[in-house]
DOZALO-78314 format. One line per 3 residues: number of its first residue (from 1); their letters; for each residue x, y, z of N, C-alpha, C, O. Coordinates in Angstrom, 3 decimals. Layout:
N
NUM> a> X/Y/Z/X/Y/Z/X/Y/Z/X/Y/Z | ... $
END
This chain:
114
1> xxx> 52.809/7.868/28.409/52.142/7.657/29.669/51.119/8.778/29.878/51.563/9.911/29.694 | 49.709/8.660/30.263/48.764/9.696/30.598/49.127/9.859/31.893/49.708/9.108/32.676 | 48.574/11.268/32.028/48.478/12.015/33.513/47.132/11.915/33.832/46.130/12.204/33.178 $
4> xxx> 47.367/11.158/35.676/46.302/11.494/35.912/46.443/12.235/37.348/47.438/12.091/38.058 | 45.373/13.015/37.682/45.344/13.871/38.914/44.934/13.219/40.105/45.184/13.566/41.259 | 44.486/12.547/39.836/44.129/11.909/41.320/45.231/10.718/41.915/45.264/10.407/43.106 $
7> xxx> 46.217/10.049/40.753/46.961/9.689/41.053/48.232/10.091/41.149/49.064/9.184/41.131 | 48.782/11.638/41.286/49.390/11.896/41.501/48.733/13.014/42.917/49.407/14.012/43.174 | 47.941/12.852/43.422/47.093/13.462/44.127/47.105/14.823/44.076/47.865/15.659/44.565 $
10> xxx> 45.931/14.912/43.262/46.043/16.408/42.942/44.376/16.395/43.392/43.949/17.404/43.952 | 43.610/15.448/43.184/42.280/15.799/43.589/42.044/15.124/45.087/42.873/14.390/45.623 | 41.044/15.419/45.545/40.401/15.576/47.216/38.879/15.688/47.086/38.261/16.370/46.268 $
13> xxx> 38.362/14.848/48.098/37.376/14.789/48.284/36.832/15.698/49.644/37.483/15.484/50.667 | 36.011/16.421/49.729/35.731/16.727/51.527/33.794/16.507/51.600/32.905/17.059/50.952 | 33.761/15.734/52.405/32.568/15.687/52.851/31.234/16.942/53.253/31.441/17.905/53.992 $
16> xxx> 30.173/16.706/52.718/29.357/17.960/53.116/28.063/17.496/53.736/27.712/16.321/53.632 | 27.302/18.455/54.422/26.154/18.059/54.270/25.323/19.149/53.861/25.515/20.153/54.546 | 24.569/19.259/53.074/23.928/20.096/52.033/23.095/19.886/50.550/23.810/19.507/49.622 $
19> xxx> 22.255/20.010/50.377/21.597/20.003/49.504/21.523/20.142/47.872/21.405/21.291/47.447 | 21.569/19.324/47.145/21.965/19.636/45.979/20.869/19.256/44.984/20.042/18.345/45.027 | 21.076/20.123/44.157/19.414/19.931/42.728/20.965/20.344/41.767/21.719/21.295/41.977 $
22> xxx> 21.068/19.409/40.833/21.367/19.061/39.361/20.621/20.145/37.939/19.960/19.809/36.956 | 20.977/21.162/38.290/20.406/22.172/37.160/20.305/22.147/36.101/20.673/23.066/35.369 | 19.648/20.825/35.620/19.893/20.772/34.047/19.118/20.955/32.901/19.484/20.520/31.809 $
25> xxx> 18.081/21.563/33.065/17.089/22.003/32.820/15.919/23.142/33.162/15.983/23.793/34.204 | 14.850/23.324/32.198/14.229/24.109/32.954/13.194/23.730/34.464/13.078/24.230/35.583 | 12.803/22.993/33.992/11.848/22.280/34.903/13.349/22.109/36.338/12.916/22.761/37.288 $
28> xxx> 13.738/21.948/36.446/14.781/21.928/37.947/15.176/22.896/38.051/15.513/23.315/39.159 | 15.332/23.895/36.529/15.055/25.046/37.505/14.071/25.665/38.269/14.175/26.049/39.434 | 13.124/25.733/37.541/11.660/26.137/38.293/11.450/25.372/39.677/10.809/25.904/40.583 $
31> xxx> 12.022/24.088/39.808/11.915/23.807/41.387/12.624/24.573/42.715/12.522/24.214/43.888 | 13.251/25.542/42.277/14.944/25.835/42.831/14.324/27.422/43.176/14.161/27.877/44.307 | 14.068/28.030/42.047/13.341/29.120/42.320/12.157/30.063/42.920/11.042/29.629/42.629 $
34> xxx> 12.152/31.229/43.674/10.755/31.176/43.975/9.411/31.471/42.729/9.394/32.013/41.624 | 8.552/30.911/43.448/7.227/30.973/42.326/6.117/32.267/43.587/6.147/32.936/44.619 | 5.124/31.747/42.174/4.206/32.913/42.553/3.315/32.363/43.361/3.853/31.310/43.703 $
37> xxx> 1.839/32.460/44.096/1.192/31.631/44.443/0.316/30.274/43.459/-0.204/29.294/43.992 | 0.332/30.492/42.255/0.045/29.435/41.528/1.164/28.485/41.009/0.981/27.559/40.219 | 2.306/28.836/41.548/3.341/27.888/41.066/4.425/28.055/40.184/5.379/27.311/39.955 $
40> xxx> 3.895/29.954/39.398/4.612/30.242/38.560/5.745/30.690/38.402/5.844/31.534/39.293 | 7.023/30.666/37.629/8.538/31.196/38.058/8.337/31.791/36.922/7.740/31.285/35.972 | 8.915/33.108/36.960/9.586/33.556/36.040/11.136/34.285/36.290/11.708/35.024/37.092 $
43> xxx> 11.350/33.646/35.208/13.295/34.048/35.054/13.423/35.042/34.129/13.126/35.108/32.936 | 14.066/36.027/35.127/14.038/37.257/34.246/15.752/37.867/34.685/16.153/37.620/35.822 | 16.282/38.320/34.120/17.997/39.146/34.440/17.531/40.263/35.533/16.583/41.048/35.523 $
46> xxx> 18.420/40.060/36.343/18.759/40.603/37.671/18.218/42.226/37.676/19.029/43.051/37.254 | 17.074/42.651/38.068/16.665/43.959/38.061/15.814/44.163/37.127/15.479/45.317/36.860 | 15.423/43.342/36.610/14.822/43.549/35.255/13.189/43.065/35.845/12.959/42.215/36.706 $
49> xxx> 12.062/44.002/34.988/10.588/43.842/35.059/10.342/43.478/33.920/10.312/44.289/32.995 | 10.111/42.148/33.749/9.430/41.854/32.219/8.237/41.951/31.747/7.382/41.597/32.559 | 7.913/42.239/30.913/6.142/42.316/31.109/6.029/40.801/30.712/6.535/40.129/29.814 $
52> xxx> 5.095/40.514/31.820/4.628/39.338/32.034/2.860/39.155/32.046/2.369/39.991/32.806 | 1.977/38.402/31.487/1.012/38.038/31.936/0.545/36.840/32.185/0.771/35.846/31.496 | 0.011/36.874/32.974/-0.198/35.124/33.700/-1.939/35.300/33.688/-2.471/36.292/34.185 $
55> xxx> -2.453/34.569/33.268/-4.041/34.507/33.758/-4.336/33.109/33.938/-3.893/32.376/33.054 | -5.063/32.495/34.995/-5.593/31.264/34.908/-4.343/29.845/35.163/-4.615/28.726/35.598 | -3.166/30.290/34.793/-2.177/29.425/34.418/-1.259/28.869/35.865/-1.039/29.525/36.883 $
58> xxx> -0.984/27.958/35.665/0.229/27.425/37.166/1.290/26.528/36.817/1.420/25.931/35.749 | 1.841/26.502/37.561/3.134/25.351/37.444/4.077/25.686/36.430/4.792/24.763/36.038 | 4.240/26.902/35.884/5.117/27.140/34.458/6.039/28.466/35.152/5.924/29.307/36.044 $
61> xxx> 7.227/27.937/33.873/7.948/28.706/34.325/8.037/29.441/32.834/7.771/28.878/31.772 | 8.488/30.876/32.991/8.741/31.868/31.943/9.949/32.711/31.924/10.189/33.698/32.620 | 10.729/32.115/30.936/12.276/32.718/30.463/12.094/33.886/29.590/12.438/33.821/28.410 $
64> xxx> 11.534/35.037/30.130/11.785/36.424/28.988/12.545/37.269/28.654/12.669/38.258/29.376 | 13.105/37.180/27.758/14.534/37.603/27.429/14.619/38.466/26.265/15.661/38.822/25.714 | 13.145/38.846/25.859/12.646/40.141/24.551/12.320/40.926/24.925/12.439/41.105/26.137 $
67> xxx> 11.659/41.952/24.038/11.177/43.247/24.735/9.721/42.851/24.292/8.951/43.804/24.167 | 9.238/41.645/24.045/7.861/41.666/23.561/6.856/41.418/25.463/7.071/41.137/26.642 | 6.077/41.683/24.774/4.928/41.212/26.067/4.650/39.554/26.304/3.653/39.281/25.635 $
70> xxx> 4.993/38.726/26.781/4.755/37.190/27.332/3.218/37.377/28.249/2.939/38.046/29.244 | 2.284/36.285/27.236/0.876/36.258/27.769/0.643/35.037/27.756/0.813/34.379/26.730 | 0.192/34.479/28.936/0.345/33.091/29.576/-1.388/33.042/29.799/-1.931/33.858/30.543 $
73> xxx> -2.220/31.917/29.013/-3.697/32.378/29.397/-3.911/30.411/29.475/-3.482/29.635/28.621 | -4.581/30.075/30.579/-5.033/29.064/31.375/-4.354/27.639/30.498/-4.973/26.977/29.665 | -2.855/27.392/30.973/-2.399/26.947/30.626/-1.588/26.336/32.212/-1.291/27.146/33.091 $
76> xxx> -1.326/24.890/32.364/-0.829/24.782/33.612/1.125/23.436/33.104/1.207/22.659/32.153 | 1.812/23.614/33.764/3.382/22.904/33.873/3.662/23.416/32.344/3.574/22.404/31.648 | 3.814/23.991/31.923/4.460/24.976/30.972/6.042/25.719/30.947/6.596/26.397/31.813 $
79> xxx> 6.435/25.358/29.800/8.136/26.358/30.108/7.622/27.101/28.784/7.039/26.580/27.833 | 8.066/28.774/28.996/7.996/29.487/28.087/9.193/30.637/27.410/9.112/31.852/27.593 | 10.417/29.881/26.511/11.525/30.400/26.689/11.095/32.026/25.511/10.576/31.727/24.435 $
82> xxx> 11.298/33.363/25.744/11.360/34.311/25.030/12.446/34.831/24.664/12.865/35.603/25.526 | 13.348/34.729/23.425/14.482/35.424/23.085/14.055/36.042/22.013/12.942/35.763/21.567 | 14.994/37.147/21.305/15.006/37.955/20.394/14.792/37.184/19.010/14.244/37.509/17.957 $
85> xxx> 15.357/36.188/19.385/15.650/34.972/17.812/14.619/33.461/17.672/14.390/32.621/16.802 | 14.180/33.740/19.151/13.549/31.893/18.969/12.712/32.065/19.619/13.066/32.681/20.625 | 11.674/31.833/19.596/10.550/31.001/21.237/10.363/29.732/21.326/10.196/28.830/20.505 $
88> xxx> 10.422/29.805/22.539/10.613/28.140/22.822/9.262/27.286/23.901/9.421/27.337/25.121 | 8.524/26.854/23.563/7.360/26.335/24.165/6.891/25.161/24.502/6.191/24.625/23.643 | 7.128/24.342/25.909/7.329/23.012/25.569/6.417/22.361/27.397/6.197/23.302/28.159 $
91> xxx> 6.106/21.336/27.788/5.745/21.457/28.916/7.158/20.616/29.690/8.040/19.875/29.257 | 6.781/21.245/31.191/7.521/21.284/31.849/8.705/19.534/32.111/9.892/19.326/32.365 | 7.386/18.612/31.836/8.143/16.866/32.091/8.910/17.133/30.366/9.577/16.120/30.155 $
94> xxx> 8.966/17.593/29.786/9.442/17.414/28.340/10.763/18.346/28.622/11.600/17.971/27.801 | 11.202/19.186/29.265/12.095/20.508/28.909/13.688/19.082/28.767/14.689/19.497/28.183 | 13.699/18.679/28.915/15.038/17.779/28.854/15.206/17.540/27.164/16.144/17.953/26.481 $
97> xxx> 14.486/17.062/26.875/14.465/16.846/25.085/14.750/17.921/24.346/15.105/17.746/23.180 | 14.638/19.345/24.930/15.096/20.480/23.860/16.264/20.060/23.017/16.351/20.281/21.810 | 17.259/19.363/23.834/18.393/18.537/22.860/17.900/18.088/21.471/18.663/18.133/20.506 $
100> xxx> 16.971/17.770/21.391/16.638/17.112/20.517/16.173/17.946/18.950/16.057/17.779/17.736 | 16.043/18.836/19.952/15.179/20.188/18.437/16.621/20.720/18.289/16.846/21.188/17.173 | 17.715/20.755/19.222/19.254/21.445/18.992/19.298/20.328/17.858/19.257/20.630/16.665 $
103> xxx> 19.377/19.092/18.289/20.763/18.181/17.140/19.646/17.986/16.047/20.087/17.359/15.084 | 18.158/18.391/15.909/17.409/18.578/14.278/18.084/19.903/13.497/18.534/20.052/12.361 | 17.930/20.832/14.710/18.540/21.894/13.577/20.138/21.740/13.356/20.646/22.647/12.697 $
106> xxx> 20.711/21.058/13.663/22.203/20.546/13.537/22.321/20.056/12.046/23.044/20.325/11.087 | 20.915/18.925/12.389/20.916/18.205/10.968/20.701/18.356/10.193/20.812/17.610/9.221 | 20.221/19.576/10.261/19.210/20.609/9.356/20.603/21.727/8.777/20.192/22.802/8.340 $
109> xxx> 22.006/21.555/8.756/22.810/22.581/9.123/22.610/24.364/9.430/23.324/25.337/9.186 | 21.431/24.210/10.002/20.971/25.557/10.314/21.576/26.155/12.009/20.839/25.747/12.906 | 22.676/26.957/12.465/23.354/27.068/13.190/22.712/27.885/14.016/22.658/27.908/15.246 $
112> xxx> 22.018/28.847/12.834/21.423/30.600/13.629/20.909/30.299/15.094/21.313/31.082/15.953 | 20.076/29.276/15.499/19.897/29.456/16.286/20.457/28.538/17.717/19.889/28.492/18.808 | 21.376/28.044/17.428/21.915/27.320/18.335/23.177/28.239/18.936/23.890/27.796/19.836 $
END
């Protein structure tokens, strides 16, 4: 016999009213966050100054997570992920498909960077 929790009432529902965005990506994130006056987010770890440059550019968001310099030049709905191991560059209606470059390098049995 399976267990289930709700029929032995273990789960509950309570009503809210409040606002909810589905974080599943970058692009929802960049809606969630504050931007700059052109639109731009950047996600950076708590206290942290990344060097960032933005010229000309809007609507993008920038994940810097290296010690390199991120230079953003008249480019607009942009995600720009910076890690030590990968960069990741894709526009903003596309950031959902990154799945897709995960399960190539899957197929690829190349792990390093997943």
């Amino acid at each position: 016999m399976r267990f289930s929790a709700s029929s032995a009432g273990l789960v509950a529902t309570v009503p809210g009213d409040f606002g909810w965005n589905d974080i599943g990506d970058f692009d929802s994130l960049g809606k969630v966050l504050p931007s700059d006056e052109a639109g731009n987010v950047v996600v950076a770890a708590s206290g942290d100054k990344p060097d960032i440059l933005l010229y000309d550019s809007e609507r993008s968001i920038l994940v810097p997570h290296s010690d390199r310099l991120v230079a953003v030049l008249g480019v607009q709905d942009i995600v720009v992920v910076d890690t030590p191991d990968v960069v990741l560059v894709c526009k903003r209606d596309r950031a959902q498909e990154v799945k897709k470059l995960v399960d190539e390098l899957k197929d690829r049995g190349d792990s390093r960077f997943i």
